[in-house]
C-alpha positions in Angstrom: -89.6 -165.1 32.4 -88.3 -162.5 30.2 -85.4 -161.0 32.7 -81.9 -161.4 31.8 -80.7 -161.3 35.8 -80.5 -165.2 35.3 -77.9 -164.9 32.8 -75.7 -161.5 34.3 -73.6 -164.2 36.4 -72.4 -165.7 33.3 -71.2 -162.3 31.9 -67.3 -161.6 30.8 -67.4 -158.7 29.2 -67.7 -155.3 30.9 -71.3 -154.3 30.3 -73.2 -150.9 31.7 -76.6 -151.1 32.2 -78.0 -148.2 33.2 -81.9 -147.5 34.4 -83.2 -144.7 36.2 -84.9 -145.3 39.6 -87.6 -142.8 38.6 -88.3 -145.7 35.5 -92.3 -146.2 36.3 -92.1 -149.3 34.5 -89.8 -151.3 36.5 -90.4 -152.5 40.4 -87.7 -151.9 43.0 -86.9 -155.8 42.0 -86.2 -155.3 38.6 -83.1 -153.5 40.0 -79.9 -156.1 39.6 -77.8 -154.5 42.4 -76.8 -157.6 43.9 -75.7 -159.2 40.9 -73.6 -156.1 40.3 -71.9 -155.7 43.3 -70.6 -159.6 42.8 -69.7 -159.3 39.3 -66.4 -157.7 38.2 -68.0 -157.0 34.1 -71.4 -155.8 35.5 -71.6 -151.9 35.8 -74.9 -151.0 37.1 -75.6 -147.2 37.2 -79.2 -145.9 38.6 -79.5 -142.2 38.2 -82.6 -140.8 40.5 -84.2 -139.3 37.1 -84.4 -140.6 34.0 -87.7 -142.1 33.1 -88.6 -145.0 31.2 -85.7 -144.3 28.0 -85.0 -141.1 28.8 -82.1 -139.1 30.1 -82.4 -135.9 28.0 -79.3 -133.8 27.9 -80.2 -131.3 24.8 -82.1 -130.9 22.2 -80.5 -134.2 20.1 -78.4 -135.6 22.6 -79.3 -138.2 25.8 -77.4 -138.5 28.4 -77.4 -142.2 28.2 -75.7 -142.1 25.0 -72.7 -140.0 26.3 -72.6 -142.1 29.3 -72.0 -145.6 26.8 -69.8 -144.0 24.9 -67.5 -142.8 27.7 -68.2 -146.6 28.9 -66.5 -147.7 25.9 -63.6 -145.0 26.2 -64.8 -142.6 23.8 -64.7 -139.6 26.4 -64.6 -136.9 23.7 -67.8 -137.2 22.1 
């Protein structure tokens, strides 16, 4: 009741969503990869690690972070 995969159809912006396959909160159905592949704004990225919020890169930066903000064309940060 609380997914947004009912409403991903509707989307017209480019969005990223991003979870790691290694997330042990989320089932294999939680996943929207069908929605994804028919959707021209729906990026859908599953790295194999990751964790539930995690993608560490250093000490104060996440990987997830970097990967948004080259989503949104801001390669240099």
């Amino acid at each position: 009741r609380n997914s947004c995969r009912p409403f991903l159809e509707k989307i017209r912006t480019p969005v990223l969503i991003v979870n790691a396959r290694n997330d042990l909160f989320l089932s294999v159905e939680c996943y929207p990869e069908d929605e994804a592949k028919e959707s021209e704004f729906v990026f859908l990225e599953m790295p194999e690690q990751g964790g539930h919020v995690g993608f560490p890169l250093m000490e104060e930066e996440y990987w997830s972070e970097k990967r948004a903000a080259m989503f949104l064309g801001f390669d240099n940060l």
